[in-house]
N, C-alpha and C positions, 0 to 999 in steps of 0.2 A: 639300620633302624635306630640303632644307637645315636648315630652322628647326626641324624635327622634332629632325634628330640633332644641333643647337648644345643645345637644350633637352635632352637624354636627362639621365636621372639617371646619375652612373656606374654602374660595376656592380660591386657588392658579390661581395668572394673569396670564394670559394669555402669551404664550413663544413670545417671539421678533419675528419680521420678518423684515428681512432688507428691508428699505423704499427704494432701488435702484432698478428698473424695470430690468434695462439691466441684461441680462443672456449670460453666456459664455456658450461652449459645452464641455463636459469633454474630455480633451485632450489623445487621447491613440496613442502611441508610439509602433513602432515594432521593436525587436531586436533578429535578427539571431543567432544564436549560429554554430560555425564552426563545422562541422562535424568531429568526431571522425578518421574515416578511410577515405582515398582518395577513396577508390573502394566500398563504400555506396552508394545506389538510395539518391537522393535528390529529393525530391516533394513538395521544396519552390523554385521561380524564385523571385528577384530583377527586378523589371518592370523599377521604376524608384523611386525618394528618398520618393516617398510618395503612392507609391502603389507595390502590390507584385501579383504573382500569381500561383496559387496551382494544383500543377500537380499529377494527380492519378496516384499511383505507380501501375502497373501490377500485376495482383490478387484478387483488388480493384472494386468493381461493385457498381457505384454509382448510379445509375438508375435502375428500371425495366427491362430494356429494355434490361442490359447487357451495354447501350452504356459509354462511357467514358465522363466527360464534366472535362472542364480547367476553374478554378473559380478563378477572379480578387479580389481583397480586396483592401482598400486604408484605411491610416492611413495619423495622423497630419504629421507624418515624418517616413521613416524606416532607420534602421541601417542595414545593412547586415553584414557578416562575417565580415569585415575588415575595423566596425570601433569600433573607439575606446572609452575609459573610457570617456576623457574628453569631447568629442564630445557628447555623450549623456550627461553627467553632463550640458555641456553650453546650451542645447537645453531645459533639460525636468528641471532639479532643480534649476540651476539659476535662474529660474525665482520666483520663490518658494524660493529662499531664500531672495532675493529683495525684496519680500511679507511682508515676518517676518521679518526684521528688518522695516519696513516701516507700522507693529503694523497688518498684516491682517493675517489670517492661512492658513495653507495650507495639501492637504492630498497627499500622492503620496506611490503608491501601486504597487508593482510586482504579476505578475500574469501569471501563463500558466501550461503546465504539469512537472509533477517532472524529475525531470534531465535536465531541459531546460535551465538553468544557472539564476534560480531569486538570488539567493543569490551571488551570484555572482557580480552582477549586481549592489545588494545591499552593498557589503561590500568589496567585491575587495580584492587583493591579493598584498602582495609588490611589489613595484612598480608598482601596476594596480590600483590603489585605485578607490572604488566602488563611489556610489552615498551617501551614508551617510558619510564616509569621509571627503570628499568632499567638504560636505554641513558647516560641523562644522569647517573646516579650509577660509572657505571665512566669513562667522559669525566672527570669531573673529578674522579676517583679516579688519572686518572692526569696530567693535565694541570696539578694544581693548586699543584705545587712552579713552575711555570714560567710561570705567568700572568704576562700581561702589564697594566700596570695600566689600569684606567678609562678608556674616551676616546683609550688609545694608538692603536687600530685603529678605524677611521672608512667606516661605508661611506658609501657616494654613491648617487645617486640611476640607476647603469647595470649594477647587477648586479656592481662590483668594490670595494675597499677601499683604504683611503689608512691611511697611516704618519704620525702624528702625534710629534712628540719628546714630553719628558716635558711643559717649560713648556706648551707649548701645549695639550695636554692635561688638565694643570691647570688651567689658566686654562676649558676647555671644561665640565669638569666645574662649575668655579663658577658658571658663565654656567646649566647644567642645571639645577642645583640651586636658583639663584634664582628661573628662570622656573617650576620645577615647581610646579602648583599641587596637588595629590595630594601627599598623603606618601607617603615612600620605602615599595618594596616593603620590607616585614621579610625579614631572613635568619634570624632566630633560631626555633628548633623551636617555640618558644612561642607563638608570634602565627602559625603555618602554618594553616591553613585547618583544622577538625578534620576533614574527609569526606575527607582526602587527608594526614593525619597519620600515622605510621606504614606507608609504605608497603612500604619494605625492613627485613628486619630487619640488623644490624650482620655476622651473621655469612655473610650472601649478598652481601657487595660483593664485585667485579670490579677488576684494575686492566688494562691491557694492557700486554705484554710489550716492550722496546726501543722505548720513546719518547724520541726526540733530544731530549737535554738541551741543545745549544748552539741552542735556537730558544724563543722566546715564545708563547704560547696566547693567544685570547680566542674565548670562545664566544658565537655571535651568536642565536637563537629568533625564529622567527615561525610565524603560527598562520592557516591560511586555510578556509574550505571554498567548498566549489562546490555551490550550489543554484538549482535550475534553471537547471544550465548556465550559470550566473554567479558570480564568484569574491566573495568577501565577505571583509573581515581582520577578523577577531574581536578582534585587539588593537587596535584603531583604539580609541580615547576619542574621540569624538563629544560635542557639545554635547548634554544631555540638557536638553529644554523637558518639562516636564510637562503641558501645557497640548495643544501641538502637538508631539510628538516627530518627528522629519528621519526617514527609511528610510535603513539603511544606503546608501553608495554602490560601487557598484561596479567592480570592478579590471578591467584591460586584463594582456593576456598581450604579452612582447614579446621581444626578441629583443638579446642584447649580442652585444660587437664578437667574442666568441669561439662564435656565434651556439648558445647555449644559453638556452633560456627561463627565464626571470623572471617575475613578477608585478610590475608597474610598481605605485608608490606604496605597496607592503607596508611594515609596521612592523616593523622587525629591533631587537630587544631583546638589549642585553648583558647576560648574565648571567655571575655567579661563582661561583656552586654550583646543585650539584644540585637545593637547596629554593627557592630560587628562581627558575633555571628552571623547575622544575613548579609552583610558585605562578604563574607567567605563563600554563604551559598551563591552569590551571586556571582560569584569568582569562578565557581565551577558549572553556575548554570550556560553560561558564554559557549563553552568548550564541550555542551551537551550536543549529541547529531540529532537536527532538525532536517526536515524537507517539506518544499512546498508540492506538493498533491493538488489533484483537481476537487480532491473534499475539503482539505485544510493548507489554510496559507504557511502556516508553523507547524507541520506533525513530528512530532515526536517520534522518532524513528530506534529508540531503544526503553529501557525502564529505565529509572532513574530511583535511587535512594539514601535521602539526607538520615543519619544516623547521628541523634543525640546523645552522649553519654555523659548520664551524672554519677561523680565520684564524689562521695562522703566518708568522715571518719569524724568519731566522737573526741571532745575533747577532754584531756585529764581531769585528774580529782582539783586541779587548781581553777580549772576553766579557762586557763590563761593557752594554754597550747597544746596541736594537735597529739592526739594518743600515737604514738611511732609503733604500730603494731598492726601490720601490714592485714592480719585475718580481720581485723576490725572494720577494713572498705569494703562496704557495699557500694556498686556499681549498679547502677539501673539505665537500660537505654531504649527510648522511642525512636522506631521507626518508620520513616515517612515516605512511601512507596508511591509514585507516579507510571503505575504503569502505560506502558504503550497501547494505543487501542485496535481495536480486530478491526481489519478493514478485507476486503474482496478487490484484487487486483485490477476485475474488469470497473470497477467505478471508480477506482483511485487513479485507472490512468497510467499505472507504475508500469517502468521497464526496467530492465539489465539489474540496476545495484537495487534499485527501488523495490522491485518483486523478491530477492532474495530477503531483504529487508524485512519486508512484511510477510516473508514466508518462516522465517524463525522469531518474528512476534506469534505470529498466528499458535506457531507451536508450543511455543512456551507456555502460550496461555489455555490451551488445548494440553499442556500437560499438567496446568494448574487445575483446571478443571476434573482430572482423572486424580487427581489425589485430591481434592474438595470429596469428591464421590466414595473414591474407597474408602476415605474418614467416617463417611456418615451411614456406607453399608457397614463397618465395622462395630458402630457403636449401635446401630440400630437391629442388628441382625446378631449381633455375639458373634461376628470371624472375624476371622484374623488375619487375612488378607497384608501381603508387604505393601508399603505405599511408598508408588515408585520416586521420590524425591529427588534421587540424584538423576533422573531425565533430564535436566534444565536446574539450571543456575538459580532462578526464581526463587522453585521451590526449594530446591538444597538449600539455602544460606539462612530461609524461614521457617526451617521446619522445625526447629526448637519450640516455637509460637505454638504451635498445634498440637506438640506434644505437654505442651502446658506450663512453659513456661514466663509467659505474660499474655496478656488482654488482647482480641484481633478483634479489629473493625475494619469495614469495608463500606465505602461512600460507592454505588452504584450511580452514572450520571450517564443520562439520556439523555437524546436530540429527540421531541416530540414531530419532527414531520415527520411524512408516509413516506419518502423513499426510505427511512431508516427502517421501516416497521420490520421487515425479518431480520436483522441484526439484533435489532431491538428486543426480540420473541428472543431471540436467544440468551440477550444476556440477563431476560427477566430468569429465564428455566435455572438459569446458572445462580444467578442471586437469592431465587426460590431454595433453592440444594445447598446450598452453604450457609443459611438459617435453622439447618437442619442438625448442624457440626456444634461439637460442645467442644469447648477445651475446659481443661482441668484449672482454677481457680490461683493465681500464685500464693502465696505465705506472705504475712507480714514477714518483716526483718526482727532479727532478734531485740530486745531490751539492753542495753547496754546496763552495768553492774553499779555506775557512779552515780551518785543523786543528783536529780532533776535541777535546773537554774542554776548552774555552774558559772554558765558565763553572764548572766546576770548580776551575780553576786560578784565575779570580781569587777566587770564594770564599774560596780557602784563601789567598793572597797578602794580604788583608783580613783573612783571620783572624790570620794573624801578622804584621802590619801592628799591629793593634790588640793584640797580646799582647804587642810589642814594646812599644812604647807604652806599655802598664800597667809592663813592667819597667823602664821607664825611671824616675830616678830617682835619689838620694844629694846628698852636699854641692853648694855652691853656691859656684865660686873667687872670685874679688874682679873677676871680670871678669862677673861674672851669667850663668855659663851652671853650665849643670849635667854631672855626669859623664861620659861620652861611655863607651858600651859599643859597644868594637870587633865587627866583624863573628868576625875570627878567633879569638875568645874572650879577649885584653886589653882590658885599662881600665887607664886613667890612674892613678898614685897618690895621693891625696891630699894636699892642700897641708898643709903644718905651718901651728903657729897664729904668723899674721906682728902681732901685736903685742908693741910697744915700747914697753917701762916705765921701761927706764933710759936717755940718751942715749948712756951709753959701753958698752950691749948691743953685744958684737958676736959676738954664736951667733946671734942671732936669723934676723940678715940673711942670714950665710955659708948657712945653715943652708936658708932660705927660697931662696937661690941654686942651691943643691946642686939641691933639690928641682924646683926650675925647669929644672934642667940634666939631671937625672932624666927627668923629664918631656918636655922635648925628646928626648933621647936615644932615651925610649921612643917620643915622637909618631913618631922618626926613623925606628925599626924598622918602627915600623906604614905608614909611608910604605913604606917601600921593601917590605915584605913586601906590603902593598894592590899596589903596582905590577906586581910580580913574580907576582902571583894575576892582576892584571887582563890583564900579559902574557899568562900559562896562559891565563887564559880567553879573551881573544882569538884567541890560535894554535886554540886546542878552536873556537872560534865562527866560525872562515875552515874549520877542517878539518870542520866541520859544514857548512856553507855549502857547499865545496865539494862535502863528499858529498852535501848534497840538492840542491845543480844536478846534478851525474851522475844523481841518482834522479830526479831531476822530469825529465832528456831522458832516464832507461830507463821513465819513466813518458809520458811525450808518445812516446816509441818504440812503446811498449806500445798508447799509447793509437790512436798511427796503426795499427797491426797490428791493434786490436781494432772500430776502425771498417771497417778493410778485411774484418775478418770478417766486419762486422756487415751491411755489404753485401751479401757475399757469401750471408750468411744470409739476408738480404730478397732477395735474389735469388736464388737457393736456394726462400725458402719462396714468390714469386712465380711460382716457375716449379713447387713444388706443388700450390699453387693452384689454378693454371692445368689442371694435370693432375688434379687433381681435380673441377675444373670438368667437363674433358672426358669423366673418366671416368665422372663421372654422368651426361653427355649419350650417353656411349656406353651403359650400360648400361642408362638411357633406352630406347636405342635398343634394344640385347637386350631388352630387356622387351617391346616394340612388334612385333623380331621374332618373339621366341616368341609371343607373343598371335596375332600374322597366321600363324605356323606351325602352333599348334595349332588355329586355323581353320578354315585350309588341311588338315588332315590330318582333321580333324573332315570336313569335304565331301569328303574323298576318301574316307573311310572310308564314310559313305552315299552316295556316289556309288558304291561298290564294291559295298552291299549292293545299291544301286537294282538294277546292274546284273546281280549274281547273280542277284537277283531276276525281274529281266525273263527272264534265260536261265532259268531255269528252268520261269515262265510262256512260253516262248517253245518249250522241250521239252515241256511240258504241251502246247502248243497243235499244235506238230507231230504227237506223239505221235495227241491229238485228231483231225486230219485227215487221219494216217493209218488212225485205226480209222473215220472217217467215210467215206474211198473205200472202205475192205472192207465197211462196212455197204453204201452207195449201190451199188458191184458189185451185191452182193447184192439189193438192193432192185431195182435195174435188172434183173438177172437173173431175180427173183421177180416182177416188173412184167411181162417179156416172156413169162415163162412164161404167165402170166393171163392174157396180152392175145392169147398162141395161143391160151389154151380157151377165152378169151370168142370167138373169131372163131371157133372151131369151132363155140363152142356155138351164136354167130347163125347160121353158114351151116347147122348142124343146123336150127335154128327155123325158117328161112326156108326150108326145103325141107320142112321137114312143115305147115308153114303154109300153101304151097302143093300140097300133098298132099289140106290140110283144104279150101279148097278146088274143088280139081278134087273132091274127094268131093260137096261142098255141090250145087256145079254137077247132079253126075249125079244126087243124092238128089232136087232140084228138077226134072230131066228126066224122072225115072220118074214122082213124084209128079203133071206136065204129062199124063205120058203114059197112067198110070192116071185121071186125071180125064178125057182125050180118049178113049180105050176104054170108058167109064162112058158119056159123052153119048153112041158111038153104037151100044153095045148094055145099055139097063136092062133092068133085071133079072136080069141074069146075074151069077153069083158071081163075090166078088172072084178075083182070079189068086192065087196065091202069090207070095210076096215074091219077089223076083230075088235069084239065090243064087251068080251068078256074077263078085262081085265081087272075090271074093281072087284071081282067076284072071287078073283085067288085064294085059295086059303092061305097061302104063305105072306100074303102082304096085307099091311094093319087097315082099319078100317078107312082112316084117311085116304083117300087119292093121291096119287103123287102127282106135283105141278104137272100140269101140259106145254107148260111153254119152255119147259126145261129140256135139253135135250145135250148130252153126253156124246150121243153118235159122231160116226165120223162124216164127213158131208156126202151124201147119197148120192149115186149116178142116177145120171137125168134119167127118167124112168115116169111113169104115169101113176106110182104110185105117191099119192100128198104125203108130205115130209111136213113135221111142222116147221114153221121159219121161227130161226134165231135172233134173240133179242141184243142193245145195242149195250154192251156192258160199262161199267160206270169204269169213269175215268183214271181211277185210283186204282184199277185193278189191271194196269197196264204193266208193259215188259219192262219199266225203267226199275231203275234201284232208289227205293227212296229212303227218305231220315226223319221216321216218326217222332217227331216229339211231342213227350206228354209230362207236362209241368208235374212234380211232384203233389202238388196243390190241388190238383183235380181229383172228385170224388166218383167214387163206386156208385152208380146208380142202381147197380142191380136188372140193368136191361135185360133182354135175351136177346136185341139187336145189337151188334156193338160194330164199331167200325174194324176191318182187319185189314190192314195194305199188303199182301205177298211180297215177299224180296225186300222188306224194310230193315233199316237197322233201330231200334228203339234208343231213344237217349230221353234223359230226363233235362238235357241240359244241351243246348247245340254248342259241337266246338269243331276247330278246324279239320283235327281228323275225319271224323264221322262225312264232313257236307264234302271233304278231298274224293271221297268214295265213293257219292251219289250224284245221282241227276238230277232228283228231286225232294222235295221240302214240303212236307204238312205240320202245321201246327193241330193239337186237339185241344180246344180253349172255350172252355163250360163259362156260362153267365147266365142273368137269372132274365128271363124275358118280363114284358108288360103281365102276361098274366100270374104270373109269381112262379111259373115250372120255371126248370133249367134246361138251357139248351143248350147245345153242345155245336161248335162250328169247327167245322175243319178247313185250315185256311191253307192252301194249295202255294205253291211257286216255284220257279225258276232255281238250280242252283249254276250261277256262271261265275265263271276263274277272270278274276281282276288283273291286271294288268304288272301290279306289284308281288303277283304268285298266291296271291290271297281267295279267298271266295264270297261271292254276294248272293245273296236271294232277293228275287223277283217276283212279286206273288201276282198271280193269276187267275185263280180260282177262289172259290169260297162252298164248300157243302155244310148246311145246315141238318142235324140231326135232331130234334124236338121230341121230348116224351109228354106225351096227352092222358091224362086220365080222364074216362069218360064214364056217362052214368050205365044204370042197366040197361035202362031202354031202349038205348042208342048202342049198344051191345052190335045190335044185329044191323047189318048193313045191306043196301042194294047192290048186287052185283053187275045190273049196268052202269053204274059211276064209276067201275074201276076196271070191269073186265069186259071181254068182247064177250057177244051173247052167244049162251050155250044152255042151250033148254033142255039138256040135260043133264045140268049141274043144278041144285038148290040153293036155298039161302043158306041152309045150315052150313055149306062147304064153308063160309065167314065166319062163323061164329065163337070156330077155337081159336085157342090163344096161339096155338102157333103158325094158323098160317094167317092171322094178324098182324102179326109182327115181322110177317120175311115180308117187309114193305121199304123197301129205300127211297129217300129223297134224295132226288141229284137237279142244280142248275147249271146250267150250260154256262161254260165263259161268254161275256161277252153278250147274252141275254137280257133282255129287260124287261120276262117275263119271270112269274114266283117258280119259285119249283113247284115242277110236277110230278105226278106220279108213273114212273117209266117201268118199275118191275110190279108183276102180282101175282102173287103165288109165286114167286121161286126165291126158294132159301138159298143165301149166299153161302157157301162152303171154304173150308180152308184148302191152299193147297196142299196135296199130300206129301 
């Protein structure tokens, strides 16, 4: 364990995080591209300059349903068809390039489906000149009074720059020069590339606004792309073999002390103008992988990324030369991202290299996409989710940008025909989602410590340095010097001419003395007046002194009261923050309550119908069971009523059954006893019948039928038997299957129908009719005169062919109940019986032997029913 932590690596601080709160929103921009043919569907409308809206072309089924929807988008700003280079330039990059010269970064990326015109966009055509153009003709439109020269600014091999003096620099530059074996890039228009000649015209340059004059420029270019997810430097000069050419080799991404990523081993070229940087990019635009597709004649088959970097450093308190104090360069660099666009294999055509091609585009930007998104779940939700960067090269090398390091914009560019429309939908969703990402705002760069117009002021101190100079100038004394032009506007007078032609001259010399004494005199003045100025201006330069010590401690006063602000402010806006944080976790939370509230109130709400519900089937149901005891009363009440007439009716039967008989019995003892009086006097006439039978005391006042008879069939004999009647059809030896509809009501007869050997169903089913021969229906309806009659419908029961049973019906008996008046009470007994004059009328007029009256019709008749039985009660079998 020991040897474990002697061995650890240390551990690397912590990466920076810019201490500025305020966050921007990543700016995305929309740009139309003109339609190919006039007579193309279009399925992008211009709303208006900041929103558009997406029209489903016909074929198109964006819903379930079949139904069609029209979907709005809005962006910072849109471009449609007809505008132009510059207008997007002043909108989306200028602002991006006023960044980097003023020391912050910046990232700006093209984005959409292939053939939508990104590169385009990017790089622009003569006279259309793109956005990178563009960007490096206003740079050094404005940087270029202030360059620094050749070789002063040096980078290193760790993502930072070194400060070279002049010598040394010079001397760098001749060591390049020597070794160069290529001749120099040209800077002159003349020798430019012609396919990249005229790109801007003169009157679309850009300069930017308040660029520090007391600081040096040099602009640095390099040129990468990323293909299949491996970095590549297009500036790189490689040894060309014709024989065996070397593959490019491939770059490492890695990480400086300010832990921002780099591309280890890139080639950073210093350029001095505009035309030569874009002769460098175009140097490596050549050696970019294109292929022609069946969407696009040029597609860009990887991304591609021009990276500008500007190095500055302030210059000394003279003005005259750069400060040699390596922490003083701020570096700022724009990056200019051409990405590759998302294509679908089956319309692009692509095979073998071409589909792997476009299968690690797709991914890339499929994984640009997943970290656009985790970004904007993190800041919108409060998680904290890893965001997968190092998936793809893309995002790895950019993610500095998003953690807030400089300014990202993204130019979104469309092909408005309908075959693009789902590409399209897709990259509006993605361009929607990444409007939604904030990055954190960069910092100005620090104030440098030296006073402002440095290099102005030695400018001009040079310029009349040298103009002094030239007026310098006049006679020359015998001491070889020349005139001397005072500061305060004297000069010396001239010496008289001191040659001597006579020895006994003497004005020459007096004269030449004066002159000298003149001259001192006045050197004298100007002494003492120099003094008395240098005095002034010394007292002026201590009371100057003084006053900037008092301003530099009301400025260090100042300064400490504005850091104690500035405290207070990050503590202040830490404690926004914070409140901000919470108050999305609270409202979060609102959110979560109301969703479980409206839930909750949702199942209460059906829980209330449920329950209405139930009460209501719950009063149905009592109500129900209320009217079902009044009915069952009822039916128990109409059940006991029945079950007294039936028990009247059996004790009726059973008492005239035995009535039948004790008659049988005596019919059988006379008929004994006439046969016993026969063997023992023949020949003697029969007796007359016995006539004394209604006169029994043991039997009721009524007569018992005559035409009924129990007997067994008599031996022919000369005594009258009565003859037996022809019994109704129903009361035959088969097995029949009464059926009697539930439906049918109790009339309360005394006549009723009984079939012997029946099975009763209330309902006919195949067992019952398997077991019988025959079939009557009992089926009550109400006749013309408003009684109810009752019909028994008769038939066949025969076995089908399939093992089933049918019935055939054959018969029909009618049972009819008549209520008649009183008067009609009593009837003649010749309409219905044979004559017998010694029976009365009154033998009609009880009720019960009115009612042992059957009607039967014959099958097969086509006469009414008649009346076949009179007087004799139908009995049950026993």
């Amino acid at each position: 364990m020991n040897r474990q932590a002697k061995y650890k690596p240390p551990r690397r601080p912590p990466p920076k995080r810019s201490p500025n709160n305020q966050k921007d929103p990543v700016g995305v921009y929309l740009r139309v591209r003109p339609l190919s043919a006039e007579d193309e569907e279009c399925c992008i409308e211009v709303i208006s300059s900041t929103t558009i809206q997406l029209h489903t072309p016909e074929g198109f089924k964006v819903h379930r349903n079949g139904e069609y929807k029209e979907m709005q988008y809005s962006f910072t700003k849109v471009f449609g068809v007809s505008g132009s280079q510059m207008d997007l330039f002043e909108h989306v990059a200028k602002p991006l390039v006023d960044d980097l010269i003023h020391g912050k970064n910046g990232l700006l990326f093209t984005y959409g489906v292939t053939g939508s015109g990104k590169t385009f966009t990017m790089t622009g055509s003569p006279g259309q000149g793109g956005l990178l153009p563009r960007s490096l003709d206003m740079i050094f439109n404005s940087v270029r009074p202030y360059q620094a020269k050749r070789y002063v600014f040096k980078t290193d091999d760790k993502n930072g720059m070194e400060i070279q003096c002049e010598v040394d620099a010079v001397l760098e530059r001749q060591r390049r020069e020597n070794n160069l074996s290529v001749p120099k890039t040209p800077s002159s228009r003349q020798k430019i590339d012609p396919e990249i000649s005229d790109m801007l015209k003169p009157e679309e340059a850009y300069k930017a606004d308040s660029v520090d004059e007391d600081s040096s420029y040099s602009v640095f270019v390099s040129y990468i792309e990323i293909y299949n997810n491996y970095i590549y430097d297009l500036l790189e000069d490689g040894l060309e073999d014709a024989i065996k050419p070397k593959p490019p080799q491939s770059k490492t991404l890695r990480e400086d002390q300010n832990h921002n990523m780099y591309v280890s081993g890139c080639m950073e070229v210093e350029v001095k103008s505009a035309e030569e940087a874009f002769q460098v990019f175009w140097k490596g635009q050549k050696k970019r992988k294109v292929a022609n597709t069946r969407l696009n004649r040029e597609s860009s088959r990887s991304h591609s990324v021009f990276i500008i970097k500007l190095a500055q450093a302030p210059l000394d308190a003279d003005g005259d030369n750069i400060l040699q104090d390596k922490n003083q360069v701020i570096v700022s660099q724009l990056c200019l991202v051409d990405l590759a666009g998302s294509e679908r294999t089956g319309r692009t055509g692509a095979e073998g290299t071409r589909i792997r091609e476009a299968g690690n585009i797709n991914q890339s930007l499929l994984n640009l996409r997943t970290c656009i998104e985790i970004l904007r779940e993190n800041q919108t939700c409060g998680t904290n989710r890893m965001v997968p960067y190092r998936d793809s090269k893309v995002t790895h090398l950019f993610k500095n940008y998003f953690d807030g390091e400089g300014r990202v914009r993204m130019v979104v560019c469309v092909n408005p025909k309908a075959d693009d429309y789902e590409e399209t939908l897709l990259v509006m969703r993605f361009a929607e989602m990444t409007q939604e990402v904030e990055v954190a705002r960069p910092m100005d760069r620090p104030i440098c410590g030296f006073t402002p117009g440095r290099r102005y002021r030695n400018q001009a101190f040079k310029e009349e340095l040298s103009r002094k100079l030239q007026d310098r100038g006049g006679p020359v004394d015998t001491d070889g010097g020349t005139t001397f032009t005072s500061n305060l506007g004297r000069s010396l007078p001239p010496l008289p001419s001191s040659e001597l032609t006579d020895p006994n001259d003497d004005v020459t010399l007096p004269r030449l003395i004066e002159a000298l004494q003149n001259r001192q005199r006045i050197r004298q003045l100007m002494t003492d007046e120099y003094n008395k100025a240098a005095n002034i201006m010394k007292s002026k330069l201590q009371e100057l002194e003084s006053d900037l010590i008092s301003k530099q401690n009301l400025i260090n006063e100042q300064n400490g009261r504005l850091l104690e602000k500035d405290k207070s402010i990050q503590n202040n806006k830490a404690e926004i923050e914070r409140l901000e944080k919470k108050t999305k976790m609270q409202e979060r939370t609102i959110d979560m309550l109301q969703k479980t509230t409206k839930i909750y109130e949702d199942d209460k709400r059906s829980l209330q119908q449920e329950l209405e519900t139930r009460e209501n089937r719950l009063h149905r149901e009592l109500s129900e069971k209320r009217r079902m005891e009044q009915r069952m009363h009822g039916m128990l009440s109409d059940t006991q009523h029945k079950w007294e007439k039936e028990c009247d009716r059996r004790v009726n039967a059973m008492q005239l059954e035995m009535q039948n008989k004790l008659w049988v019995k005596d019919e059988k003892l006379k008929q004994l006893k006439a046969i016993v009086a026969e063997n023992k006097t023949p020949g003697c006439p029969d007796p007359p019948p016995h006539q004394s039978q209604p006169q029994r005391p043991s039997r009721e006042e009524r007569p018992p039928p005559k035409k009924r008879s129990a007997s067994p069939t008599p031996l022919p004999t000369t005594t009258p038997v009565r003859a037996l009647h022809r019994r109704s059809r129903s009361a035959g030896g088969e097995k029949w299957v009464d059926h009697k509809p539930a439906s049918n009501l109790d009339l309360g007869t005394v006549l009723q129908p009984v079939i012997p050997n029946a099975i009763q169903v209330s309902a006919p089913n195949e067992k019952a009719l398997s077991k019988c021969d025959k079939y009557v229906l009992t089926h009550q309806e109400v006749a013309s005169d408003g009684e109810i009659q009752t019909k028994l419908i008769k038939g066949d029961v025969i076995k089908t062919r399939g093992g089933g049973q049918a019935v055939q019906f054959t018969d029909i008996e009618t049972v009819k109940q008549q209520l008649t008046m009183a008067s009609n009470r009593k009837r003649k007994s010749s309409e219905e019986t044979p004559v017998n004059k010694d029976q009365t009328d009154g033998s009609w007029t009880d009720v019960e032997t009115r009612c042992s009256v059957a009607l039967e019709m014959k099958a097969g008749s086509n006469m009414a029913p008649g009346h076949e039985h009179h007087g004799i009660t139908k009995r049950r079998k026993p």
